[in-house]
C-alpha positions in Angstrom: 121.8 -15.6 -50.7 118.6 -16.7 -51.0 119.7 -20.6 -50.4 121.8 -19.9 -47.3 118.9 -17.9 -45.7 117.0 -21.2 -45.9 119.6 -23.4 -44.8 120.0 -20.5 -41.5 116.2 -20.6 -41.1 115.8 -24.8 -41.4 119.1 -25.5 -39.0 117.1 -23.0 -36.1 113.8 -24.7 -36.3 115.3 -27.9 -35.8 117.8 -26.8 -33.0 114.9 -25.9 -31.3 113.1 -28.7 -31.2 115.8 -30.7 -30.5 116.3 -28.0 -27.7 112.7 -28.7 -26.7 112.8 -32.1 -26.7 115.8 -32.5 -24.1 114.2 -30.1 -22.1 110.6 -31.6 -21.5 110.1 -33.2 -18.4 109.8 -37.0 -17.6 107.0 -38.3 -15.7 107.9 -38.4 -12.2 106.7 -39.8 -9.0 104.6 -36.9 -8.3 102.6 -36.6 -11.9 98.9 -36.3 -11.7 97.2 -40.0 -11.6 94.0 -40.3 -14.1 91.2 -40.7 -12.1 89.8 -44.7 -11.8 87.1 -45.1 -14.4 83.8 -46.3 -13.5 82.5 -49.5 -14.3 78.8 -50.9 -13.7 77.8 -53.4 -11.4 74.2 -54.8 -10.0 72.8 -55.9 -6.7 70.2 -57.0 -4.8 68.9 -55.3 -2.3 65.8 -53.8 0.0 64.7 -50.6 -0.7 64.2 -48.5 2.3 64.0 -45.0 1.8 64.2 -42.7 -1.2 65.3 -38.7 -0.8 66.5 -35.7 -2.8 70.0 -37.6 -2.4 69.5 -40.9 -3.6 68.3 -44.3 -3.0 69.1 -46.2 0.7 69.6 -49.7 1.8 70.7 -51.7 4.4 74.3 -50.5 5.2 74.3 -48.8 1.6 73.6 -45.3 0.0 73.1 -45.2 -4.0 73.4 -41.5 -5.0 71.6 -40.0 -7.8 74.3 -38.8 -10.6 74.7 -35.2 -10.5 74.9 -35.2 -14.5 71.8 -36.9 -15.0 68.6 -35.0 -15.8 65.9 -34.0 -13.7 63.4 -36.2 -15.3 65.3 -39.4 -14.9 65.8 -38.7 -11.3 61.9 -37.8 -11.0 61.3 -41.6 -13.0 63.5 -43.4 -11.1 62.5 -41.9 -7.5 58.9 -43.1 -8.7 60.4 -46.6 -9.0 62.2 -46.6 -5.9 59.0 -45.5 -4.0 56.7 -48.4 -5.6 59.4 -50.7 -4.2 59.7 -49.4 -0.8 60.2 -52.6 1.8 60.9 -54.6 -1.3 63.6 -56.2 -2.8 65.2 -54.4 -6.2 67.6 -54.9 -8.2 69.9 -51.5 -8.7 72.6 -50.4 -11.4 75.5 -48.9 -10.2 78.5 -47.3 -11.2 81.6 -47.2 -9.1 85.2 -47.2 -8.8 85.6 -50.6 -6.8 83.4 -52.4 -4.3 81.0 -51.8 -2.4 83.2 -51.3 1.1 85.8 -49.0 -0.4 83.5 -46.6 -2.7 81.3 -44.9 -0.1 79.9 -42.4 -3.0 78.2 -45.4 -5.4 76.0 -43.5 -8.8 72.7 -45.1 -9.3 72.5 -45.8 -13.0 68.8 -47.8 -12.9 66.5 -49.6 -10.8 64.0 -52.2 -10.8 61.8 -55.2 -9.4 62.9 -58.5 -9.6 61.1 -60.4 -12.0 60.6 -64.4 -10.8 59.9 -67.2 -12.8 56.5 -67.9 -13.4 56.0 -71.2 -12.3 54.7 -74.6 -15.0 51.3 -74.6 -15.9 49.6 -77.4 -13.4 52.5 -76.2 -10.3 51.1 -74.8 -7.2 52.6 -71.8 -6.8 54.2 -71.5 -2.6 51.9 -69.4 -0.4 52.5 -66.2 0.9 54.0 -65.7 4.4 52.7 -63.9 6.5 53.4 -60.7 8.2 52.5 -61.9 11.7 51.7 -65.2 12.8 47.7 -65.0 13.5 46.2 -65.9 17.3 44.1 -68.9 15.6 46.9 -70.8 13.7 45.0 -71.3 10.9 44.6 -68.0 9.8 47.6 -66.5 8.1 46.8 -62.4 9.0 48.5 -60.3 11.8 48.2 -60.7 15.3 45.6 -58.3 16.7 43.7 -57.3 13.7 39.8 -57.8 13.7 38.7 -61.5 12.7 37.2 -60.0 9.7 39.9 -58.2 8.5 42.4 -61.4 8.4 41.3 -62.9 5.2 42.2 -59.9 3.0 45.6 -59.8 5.1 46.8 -62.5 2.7 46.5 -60.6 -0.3 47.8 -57.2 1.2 51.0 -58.7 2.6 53.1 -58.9 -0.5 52.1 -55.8 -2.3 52.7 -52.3 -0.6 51.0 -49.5 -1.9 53.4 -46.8 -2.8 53.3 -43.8 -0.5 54.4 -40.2 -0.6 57.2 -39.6 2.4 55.3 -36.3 3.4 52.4 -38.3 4.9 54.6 -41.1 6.3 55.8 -38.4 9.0 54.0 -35.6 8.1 56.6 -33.2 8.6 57.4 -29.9 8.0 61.0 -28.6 6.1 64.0 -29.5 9.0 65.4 -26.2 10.4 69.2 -26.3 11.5 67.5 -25.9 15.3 65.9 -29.1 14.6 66.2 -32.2 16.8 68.8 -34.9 16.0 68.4 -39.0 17.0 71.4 -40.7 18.7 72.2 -44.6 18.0 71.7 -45.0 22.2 68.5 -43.0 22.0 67.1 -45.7 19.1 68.7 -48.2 20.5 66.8 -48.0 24.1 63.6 -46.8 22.4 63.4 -50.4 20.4 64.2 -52.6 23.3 61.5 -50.3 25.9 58.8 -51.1 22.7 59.5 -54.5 22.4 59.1 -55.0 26.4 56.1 -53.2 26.2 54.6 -55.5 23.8 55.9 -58.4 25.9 54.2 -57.3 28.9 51.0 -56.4 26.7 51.0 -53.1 28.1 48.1 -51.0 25.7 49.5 -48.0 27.1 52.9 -48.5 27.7 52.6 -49.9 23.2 50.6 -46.6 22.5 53.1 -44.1 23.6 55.8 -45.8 21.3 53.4 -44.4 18.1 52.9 -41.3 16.5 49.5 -39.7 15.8 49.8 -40.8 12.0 51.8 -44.2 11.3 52.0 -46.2 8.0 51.1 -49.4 10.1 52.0 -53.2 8.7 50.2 -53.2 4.7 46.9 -51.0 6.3 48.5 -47.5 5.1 48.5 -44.7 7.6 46.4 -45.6 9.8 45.8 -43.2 13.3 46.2 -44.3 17.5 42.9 -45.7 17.3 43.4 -48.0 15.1 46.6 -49.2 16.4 44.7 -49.5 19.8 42.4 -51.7 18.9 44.9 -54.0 16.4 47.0 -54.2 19.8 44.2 -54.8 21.9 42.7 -57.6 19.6 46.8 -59.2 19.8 47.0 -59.4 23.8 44.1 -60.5 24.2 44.4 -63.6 21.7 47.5 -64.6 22.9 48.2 -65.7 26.7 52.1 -65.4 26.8 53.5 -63.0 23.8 57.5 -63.5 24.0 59.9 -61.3 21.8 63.7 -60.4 21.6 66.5 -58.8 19.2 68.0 -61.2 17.4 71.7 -59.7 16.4 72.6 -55.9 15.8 70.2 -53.2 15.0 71.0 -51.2 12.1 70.3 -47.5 11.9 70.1 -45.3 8.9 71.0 -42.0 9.0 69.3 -39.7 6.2 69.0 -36.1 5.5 66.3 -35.7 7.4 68.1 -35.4 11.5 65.1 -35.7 13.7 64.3 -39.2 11.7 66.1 -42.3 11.8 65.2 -45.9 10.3 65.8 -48.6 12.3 66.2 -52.2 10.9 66.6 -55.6 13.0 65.6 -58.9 13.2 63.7 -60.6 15.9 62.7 -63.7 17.7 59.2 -64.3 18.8 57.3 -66.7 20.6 53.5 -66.4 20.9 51.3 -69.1 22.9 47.4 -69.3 24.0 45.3 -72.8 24.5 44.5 -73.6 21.2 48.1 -72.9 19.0 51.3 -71.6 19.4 54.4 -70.0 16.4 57.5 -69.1 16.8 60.3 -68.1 14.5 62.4 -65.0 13.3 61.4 -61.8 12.1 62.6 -58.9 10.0 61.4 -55.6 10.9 61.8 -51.9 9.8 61.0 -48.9 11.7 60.8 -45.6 10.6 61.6 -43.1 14.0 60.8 -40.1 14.5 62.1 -37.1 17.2 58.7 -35.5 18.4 59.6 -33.0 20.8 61.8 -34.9 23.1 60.3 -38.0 22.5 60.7 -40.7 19.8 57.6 -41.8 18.1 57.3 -44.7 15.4 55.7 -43.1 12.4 56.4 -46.3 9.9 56.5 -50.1 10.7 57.1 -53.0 8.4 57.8 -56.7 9.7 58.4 -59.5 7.4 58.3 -63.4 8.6 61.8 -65.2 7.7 61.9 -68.2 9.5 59.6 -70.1 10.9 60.2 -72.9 14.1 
């Protein structure tokens, strides 16, 4: 009795499995897809701004990894701040390139370390920021005589700045002011005819009370009106355009914008003249209904 009650109980468990088995279902059309892994890639890029969301540059947003910790994000933000207007190298993870993954995860970032050149090589100078009204100097246009000379070793090396006193705003409310591509786009060109036309006033009223100006820091209006005045006067004919498209970057922030472009200039008195092309990076604010620079960088690329 006991031996057919085990036969009984073994021939059910295996016509249920066998049951079982006929009855799963195949993996159709419709079956869930594993998510694309991540794999990690590095580039080279500028640093332009750093936020509570991630890490920007031109034409690209690095996003801080939601499972990372706090105090990586706090060490890395550090980093990215030091190298503001630089170029870094960045760690990324992301499902494909750069044109199809809009959400890429920064994974690290860092300065780019060049070769130090053979003992006895001259190393190549420094560019400058701004071709100087003399020729011979190497500072920016408009700055006092006596400050040129220590423009040569300030060009290269930013200080690292907090955001808050870049703008020197308060928290955004949802009431606050946004910044249109047209309204940057029109607010560029009217500064860059105002420089042209060495109009003080005219150059003023495109700058905010506070700016982070060139490699000086933040710097106030006076300043800036003396640095301009010092430029027109050195330099008889002063001749500028945009050189291609401008690129704006939109951040959380919605009454600021950065604005990047190249340029062509042209500058001439009686004793020298330069010319060449020009990188330069505006930070833009909305004050009341007006826009105001509150953070200018240029960089010399190319010179004539």
């Amino acid at each position: 009795m006991k031996g057919t009650t085990g036969s009984l109980t073994t021939f059910v468990c295996l016509a249920a499995f066998l049951i079982a088995s006929f009855m799963a279902p195949e993996p159709g059309p419709f079956a869930a897809e594993t998510k694309p892994s991540k794999t990690e890639k590095q580039i080279e890029v500028t640093i332009i701004h750093v936020d509570k969301y991630g890490v920007y540059a031109p034409n690209l947003v690095f996003y801080w990894d939601p499972a990372m910790n706090k105090q990586k994000i706090a060490t890395l933000t550090g980093v990215a701040e030091q190298l503001r207007n630089k170029n870094a190298v960045i760690t990324y993870a992301s499902t494909s390139d750069n044109s199809r993954d809009k959400r890429p995860v920064l994974v690290d970032i860092a300065a780019i370390k060049r070769e130090t050149p053979p003992a006895g090589d001259t190393a190549p100078p420094r560019e400058p920021s701004r071709p100087s009204p003399s020729g011979s100097d190497k500072g920016v246009p408009g700055q006092p005589k006596e400050e040129l000379k220590s423009e040569k070793e300030e060009v290269a090396v930013q200080k690292p700045k907090q955001e808050i006193e870049l703008s020197q705003t308060k928290p955004v409310s949802p009431g606050s002011p946004t910044i249109s591509r047209p309204e940057v786009t029109n607010f560029v060109h009217q500064c860059i005819d105002a420089a042209q036309s060495k109009d003080i006033e005219r150059s003023l009223g495109c700058y905010g009370e506070q700016v982070d100006y060139y490699s000086k820091g933040i710097v106030n209006k006076d300043f800036i009106r003396k640095d301009k005045g010092y430029y027109f006067r050195n330099w008889d004919r002063i001749s500028s355009s945009i050189d291609g498209d401008i690129v704006l970057i939109v951040i959380d922030q919605p009454d600021l914008r950065i604005a990047k472009f190249n340029s062509r200039f042209r500058v001439e008195n009686a004793k020298s003249k330069a010319s060449g092309r020009a990188e330069n990076i505006w930070k833009i604010q909305k004050v009341g209904n007006e826009l105001k620079i509150v953070d200018e960088k240029q960089k010399i690329i190319e010179r004539d």
